[in-house]
C-alpha positions as CSV (number, residue, x, y, z in Angstrom):
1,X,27.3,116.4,-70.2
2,X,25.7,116.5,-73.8
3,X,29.1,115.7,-75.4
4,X,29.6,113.0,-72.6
5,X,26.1,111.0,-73.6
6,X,26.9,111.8,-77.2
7,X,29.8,110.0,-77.2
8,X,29.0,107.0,-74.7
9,X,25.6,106.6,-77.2
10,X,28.3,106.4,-79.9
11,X,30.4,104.0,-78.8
12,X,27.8,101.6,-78.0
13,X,27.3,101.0,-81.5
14,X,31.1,101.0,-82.6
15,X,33.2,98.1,-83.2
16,X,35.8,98.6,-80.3
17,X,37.7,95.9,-82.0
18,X,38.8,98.7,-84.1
19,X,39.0,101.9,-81.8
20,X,41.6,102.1,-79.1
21,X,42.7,104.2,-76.5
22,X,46.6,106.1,-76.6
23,X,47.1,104.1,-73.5
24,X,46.1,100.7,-74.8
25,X,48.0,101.4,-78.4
26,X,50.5,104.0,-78.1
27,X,52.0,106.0,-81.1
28,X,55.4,103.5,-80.9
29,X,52.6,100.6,-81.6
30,X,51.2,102.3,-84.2
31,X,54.6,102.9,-86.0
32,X,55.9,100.1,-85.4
33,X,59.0,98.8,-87.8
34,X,58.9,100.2,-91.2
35,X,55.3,102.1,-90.7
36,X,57.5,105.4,-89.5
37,X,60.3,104.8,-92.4
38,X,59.1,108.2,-93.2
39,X,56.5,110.1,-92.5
40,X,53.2,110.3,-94.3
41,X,50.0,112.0,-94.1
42,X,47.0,110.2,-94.7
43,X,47.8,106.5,-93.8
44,X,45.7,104.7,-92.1
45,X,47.6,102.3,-88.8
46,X,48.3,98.9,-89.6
47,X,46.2,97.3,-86.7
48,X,43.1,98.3,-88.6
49,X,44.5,96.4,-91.6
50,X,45.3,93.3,-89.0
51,X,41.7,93.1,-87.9
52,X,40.0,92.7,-91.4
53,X,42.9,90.5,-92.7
54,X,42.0,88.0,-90.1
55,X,38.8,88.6,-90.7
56,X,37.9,88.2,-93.9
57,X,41.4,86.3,-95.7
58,X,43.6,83.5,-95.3
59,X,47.3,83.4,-95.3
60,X,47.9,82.3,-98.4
61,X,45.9,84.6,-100.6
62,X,46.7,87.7,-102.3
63,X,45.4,91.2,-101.2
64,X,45.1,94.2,-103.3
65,X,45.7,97.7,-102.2
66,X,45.0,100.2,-105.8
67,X,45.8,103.0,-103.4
68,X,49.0,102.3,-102.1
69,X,49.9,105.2,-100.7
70,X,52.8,104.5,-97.7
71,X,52.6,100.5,-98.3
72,X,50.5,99.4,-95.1
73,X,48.6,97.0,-96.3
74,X,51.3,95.7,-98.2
75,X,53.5,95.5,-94.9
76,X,50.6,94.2,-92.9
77,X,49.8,91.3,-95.9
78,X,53.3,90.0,-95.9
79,X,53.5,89.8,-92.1
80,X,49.7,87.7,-92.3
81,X,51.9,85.8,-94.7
82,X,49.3,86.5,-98.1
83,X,51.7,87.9,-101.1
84,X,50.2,91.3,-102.5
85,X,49.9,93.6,-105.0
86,X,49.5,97.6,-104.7
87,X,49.4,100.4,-106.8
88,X,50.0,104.3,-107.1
89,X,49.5,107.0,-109.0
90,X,52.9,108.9,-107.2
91,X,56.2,107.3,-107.5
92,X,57.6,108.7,-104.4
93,X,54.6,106.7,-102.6
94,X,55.8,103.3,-105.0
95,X,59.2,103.8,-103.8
96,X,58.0,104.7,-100.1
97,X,56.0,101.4,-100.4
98,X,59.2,99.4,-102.3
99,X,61.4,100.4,-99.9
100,X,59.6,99.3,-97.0
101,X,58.8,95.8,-97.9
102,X,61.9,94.2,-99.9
103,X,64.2,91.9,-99.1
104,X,67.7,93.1,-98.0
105,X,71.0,91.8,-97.2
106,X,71.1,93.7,-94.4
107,X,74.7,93.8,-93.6
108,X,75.2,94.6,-97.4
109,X,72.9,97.4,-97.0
110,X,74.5,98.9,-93.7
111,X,78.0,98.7,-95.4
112,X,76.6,100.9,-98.1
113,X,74.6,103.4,-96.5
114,X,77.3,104.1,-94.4
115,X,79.7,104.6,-97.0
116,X,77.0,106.7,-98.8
117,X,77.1,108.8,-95.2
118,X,81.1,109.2,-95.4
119,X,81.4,110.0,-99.4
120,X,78.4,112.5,-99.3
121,X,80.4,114.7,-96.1
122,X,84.1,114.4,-98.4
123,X,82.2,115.8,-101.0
124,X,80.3,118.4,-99.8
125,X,82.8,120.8,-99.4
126,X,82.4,121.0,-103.1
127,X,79.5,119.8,-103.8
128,X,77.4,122.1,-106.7
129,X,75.0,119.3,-107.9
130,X,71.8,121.0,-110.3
131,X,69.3,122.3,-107.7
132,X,65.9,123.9,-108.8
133,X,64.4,127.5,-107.7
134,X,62.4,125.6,-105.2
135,X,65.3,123.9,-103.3
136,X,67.2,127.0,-103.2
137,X,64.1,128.9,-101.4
138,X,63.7,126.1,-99.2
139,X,67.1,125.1,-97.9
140,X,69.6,126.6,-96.2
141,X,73.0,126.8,-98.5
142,X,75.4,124.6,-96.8
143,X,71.8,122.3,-95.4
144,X,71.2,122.0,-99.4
145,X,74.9,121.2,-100.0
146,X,75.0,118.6,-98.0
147,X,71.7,117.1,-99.2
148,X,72.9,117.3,-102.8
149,X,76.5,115.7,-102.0
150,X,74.5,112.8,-100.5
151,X,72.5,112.7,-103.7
152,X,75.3,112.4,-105.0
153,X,77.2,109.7,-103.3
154,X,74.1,107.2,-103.8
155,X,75.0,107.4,-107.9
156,X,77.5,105.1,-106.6
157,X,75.2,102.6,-105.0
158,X,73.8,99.5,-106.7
159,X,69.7,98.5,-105.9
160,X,68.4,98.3,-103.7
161,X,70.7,100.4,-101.8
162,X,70.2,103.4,-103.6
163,X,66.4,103.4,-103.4
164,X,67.0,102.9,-99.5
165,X,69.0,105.6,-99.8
166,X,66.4,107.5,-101.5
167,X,64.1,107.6,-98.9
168,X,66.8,108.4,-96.4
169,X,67.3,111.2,-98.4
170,X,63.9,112.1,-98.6
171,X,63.3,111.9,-94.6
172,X,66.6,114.5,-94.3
173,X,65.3,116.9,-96.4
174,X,61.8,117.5,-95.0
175,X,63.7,117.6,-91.8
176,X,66.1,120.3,-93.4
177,X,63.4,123.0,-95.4
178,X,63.2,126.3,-93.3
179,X,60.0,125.9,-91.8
180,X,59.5,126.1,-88.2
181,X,59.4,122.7,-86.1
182,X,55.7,122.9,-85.2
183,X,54.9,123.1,-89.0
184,X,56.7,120.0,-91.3
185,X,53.6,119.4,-92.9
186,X,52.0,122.1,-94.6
187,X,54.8,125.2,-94.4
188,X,53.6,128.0,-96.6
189,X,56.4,129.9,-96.1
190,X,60.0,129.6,-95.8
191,X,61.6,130.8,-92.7
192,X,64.8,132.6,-92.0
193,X,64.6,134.3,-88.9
194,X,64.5,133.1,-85.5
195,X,61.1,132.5,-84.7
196,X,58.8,131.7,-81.1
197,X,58.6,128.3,-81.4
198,X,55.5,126.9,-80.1
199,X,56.6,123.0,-80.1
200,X,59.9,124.0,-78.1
201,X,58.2,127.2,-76.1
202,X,61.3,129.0,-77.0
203,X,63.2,130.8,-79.7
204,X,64.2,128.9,-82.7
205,X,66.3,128.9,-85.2
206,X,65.8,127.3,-88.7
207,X,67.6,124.3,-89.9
208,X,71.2,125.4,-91.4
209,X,72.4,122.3,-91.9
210,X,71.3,118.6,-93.2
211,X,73.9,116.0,-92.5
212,X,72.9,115.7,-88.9
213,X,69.6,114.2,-90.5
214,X,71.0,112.3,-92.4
215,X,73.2,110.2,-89.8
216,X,70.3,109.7,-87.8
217,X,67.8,108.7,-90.0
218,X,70.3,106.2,-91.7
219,X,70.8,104.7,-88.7
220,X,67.0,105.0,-87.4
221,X,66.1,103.4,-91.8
222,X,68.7,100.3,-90.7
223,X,67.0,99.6,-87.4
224,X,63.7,99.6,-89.0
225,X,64.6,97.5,-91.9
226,X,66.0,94.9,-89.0
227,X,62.7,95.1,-87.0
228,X,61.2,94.3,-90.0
229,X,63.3,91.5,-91.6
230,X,62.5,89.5,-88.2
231,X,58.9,89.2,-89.0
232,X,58.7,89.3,-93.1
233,X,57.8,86.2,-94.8
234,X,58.6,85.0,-98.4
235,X,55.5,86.2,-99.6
236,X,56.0,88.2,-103.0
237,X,55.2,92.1,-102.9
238,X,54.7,93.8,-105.9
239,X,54.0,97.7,-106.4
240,X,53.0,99.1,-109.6
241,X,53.4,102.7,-110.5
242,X,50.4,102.9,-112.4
243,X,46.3,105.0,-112.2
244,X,44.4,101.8,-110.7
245,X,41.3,103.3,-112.9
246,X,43.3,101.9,-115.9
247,X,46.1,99.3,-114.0
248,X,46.5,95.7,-115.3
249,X,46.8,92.7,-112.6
250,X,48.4,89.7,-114.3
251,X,47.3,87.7,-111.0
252,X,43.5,87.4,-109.5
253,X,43.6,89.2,-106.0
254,X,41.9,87.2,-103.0
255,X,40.4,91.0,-102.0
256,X,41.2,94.0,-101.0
257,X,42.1,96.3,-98.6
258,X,42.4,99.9,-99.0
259,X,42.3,103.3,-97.8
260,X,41.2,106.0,-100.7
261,X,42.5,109.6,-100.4
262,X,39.4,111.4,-99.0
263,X,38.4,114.4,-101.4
264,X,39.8,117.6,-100.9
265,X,41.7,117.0,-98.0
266,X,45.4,116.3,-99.4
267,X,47.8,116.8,-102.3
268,X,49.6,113.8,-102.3
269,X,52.2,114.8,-104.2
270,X,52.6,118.3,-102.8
271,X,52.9,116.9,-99.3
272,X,56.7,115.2,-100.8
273,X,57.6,118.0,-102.8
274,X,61.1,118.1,-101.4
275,X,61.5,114.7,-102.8
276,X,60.2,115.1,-106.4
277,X,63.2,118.0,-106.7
278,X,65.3,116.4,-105.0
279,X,65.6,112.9,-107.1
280,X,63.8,114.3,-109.9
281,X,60.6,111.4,-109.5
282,X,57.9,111.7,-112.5
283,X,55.1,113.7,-111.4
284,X,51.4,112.9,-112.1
285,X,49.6,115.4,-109.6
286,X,47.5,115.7,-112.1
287,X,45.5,112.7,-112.2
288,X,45.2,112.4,-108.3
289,X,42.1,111.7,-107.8
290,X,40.2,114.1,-104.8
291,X,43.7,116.4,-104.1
292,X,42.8,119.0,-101.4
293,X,43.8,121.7,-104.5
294,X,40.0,121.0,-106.0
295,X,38.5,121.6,-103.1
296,X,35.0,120.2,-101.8
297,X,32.4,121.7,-104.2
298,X,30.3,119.8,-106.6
299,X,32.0,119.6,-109.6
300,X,35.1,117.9,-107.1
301,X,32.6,115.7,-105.4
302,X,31.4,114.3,-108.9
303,X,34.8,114.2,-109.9
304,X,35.8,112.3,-106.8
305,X,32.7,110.1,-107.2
306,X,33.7,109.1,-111.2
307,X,37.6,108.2,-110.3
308,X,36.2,106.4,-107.7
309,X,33.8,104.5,-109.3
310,X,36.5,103.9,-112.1
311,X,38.9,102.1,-109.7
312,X,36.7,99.9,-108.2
313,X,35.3,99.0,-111.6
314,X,38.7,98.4,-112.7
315,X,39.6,96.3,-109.6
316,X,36.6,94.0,-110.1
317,X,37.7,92.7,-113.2
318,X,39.9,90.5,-111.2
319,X,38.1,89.5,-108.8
320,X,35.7,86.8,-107.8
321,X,32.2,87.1,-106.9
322,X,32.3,87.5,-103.0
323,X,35.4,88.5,-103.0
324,X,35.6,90.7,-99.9
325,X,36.4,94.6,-100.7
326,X,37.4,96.4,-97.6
327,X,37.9,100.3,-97.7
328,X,38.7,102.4,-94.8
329,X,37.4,106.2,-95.7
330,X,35.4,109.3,-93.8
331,X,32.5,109.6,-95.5
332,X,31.1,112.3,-93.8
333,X,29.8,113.5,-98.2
334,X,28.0,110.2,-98.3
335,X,29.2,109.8,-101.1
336,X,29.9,106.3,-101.4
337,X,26.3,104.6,-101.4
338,X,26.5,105.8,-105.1
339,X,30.0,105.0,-105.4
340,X,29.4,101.2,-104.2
341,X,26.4,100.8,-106.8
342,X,27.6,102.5,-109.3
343,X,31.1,99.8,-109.1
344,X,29.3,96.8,-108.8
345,X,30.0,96.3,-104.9
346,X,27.7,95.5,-102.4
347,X,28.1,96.5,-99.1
348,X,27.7,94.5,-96.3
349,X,28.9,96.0,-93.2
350,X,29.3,99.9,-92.4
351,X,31.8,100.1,-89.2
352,X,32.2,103.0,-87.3
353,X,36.1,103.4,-86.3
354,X,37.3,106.3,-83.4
355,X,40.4,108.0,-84.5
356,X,42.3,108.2,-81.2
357,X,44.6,110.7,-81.9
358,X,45.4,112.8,-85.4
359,X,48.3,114.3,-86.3
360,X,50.1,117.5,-87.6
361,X,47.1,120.4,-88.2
362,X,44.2,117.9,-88.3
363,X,43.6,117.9,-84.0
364,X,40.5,116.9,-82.3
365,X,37.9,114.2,-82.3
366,X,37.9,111.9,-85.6
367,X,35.9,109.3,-86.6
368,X,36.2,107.1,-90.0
369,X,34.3,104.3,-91.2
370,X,34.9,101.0,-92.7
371,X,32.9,99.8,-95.4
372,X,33.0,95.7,-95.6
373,X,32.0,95.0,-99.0
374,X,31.8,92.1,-101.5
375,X,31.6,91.6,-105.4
376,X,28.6,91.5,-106.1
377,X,26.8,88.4,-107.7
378,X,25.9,90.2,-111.4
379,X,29.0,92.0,-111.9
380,X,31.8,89.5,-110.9
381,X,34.4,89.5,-113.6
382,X,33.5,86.4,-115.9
């Protein structure tokens, strides 16, 4: 009963514009189109950025996102027909995010992925493309064969095929590592027995083979690309692969929207290592700011607290006074009163947002909140 009057006397005071149930927005809702191009830990859904675009912007206007991450509120901006602009400090997140909101020639693009599909299984046979300790640990021999024949076979593509490819690539090989099926996002170990496989409630097998993967997410990548074209506007999208404590905007953002990594829970490039060997993408690990790696003690929290404070001063420079600053986080360090003063924001609204349903290890009740912030008065950019 306590746990029943806790969370009634919660939700009286929640914005249930923002909270829904699995029934009244299902997971195939919450991924819709390009939002499950390939999975992601860490994003936040795309109805959430709906809300506060509608809210707070006009179509028209241009958002900023300076943590990209997967591209949602790039996706969700073009859609609400307002161009934006979004950084990253990974560049398999920029190409994630690149991927997921260009303009295609979609018949082009089928042509070619297809033929990527057919060259990649004449070549495997004798495929031996370079392959790092790391892949050979985590792959199966002829699974790892095929992945690097398809590798391969997208040297032949032209853009934007290739970076499609890329992520098709990506998707396969995550699908591929031997890990058991209940464990794609954090495996610690790989495996090479059969296994009790608590997903399946059987005996399992690990992954031998990749090309399966690959023929079905090439076909699943078009589909989503389709859904999407139906619905994109002309609005221009640009992603910048660059820190947003030190990025450049050569435009003036009508806000932003955003979602910062919460500290010490994930390392965002560790969570894609697959695809960092696998298309050799320039690693910056090290200047993620709040990777789970650091952990939660003080010196990471006052770590977490300076990047912070460093983007969000950075971001200011372009934007106006009032200009609305929107940042979805779980502040459950409190850690962000100091952050907002300390970056010249002043918060208006603090929105309490129920997490319906996590994924992967992270199980149970959640709850996140949305800070609804604006420029403030004395430290708008002159």
């Amino acid at each position: 009963m306590t746990a029943a009057r806790t969370q009634e006397a919660l939700y009286a005071d929640i914005d249930l514009e923002l909270s829904w149930s699995e029934r009244e927005l299902p997971q195939v809702e919450r991924t819709k189109h390009v939002h499950s191009l390939h999975p992601y830990l860490g994003k936040f859904i795309p109805q959430v950025v709906e809300v506060f675009l509608r809210r707070y912007f006009r179509p028209g206007g241009c958002i900023f996102d300076p943590f990209v991450g997967s591209g949602t509120t790039l996706v969700e901006a073009n859609v609400f027909g307002a161009s934006a602009i979004g950084c990253d400090i990974s560049a398999f997140n920029c190409l994630l995010s690149r991927v997921k909101t260009q303009a295609y020639s979609l018949a082009a693009l089928e042509l070619s992925l297809k033929g990527a599909l057919e060259t990649a299984r004449e070549r495997q046979a004798s495929s031996s493309g370079d392959s790092s300790e790391w892949l050979r640990r985590w792959f199966a021999p002829q699974a790892l064969k095929e992945l690097l024949a398809y590798r391969s076979a997208l040297e032949d593509l032209d853009e934007p095929a290739a970076s499609v490819g890329k992520i098709v690539l990506s998707r396969s090989a995550r699908s591929a590592r031997l890990t058991t099926h209940f464990d794609l996002d954090f495996p610690r170990t790989a495996i090479t027995e059969p296994y009790f496989c608590f997903k399946h409630k059987r005996t399992c097998r690990p992954v031998e083979e990749a090309f399966k993967f690959l023929k079905r997410y090439t076909a699943d990548t078009i589909r989503r690309l389709r859904q999407f074209s139906a619905i994109r506007k002309d609005a221009e999208v640009v992603v910048l692969h660059t820190d947003a404590r030190t990025t450049d905007l050569l435009v003036k953002p009508s806000g932003i929207v955003t979602s910062p990594p919460y500290p010490g829970l994930i390392d965002y490039h560790e969570q894609h290592r697959y695809a960092y060997e696998l298309l050799g993408l320039e690693e910056r690990a090290v200047d993620e700011i709040g990777p789970g790696s650091r952990g939660h003690g003080r010196a990471a929290q006052a770590d977490y607290v300076s990047g912070m404070v460093a983007v969000f001063e950075n971001a200011r420079r372009f934007l106006d006074e009032g200009a609305p600053v929107i940042i979805v986080v779980n502040d459950s360090r409190n850690l962000y009163d100091d952050i907002l003063d300390r970056a010249g924001l002043t918060l208006s609204e603090r929105l309490t947002r129920h997490v319906n349903r996590r994924t992967g290890r992270r199980a149970g009740e959640f709850y996140e909140e949305v800070l609804v912030c604006t420029v403030a008065s004395d430290q708008a950019s002159r």
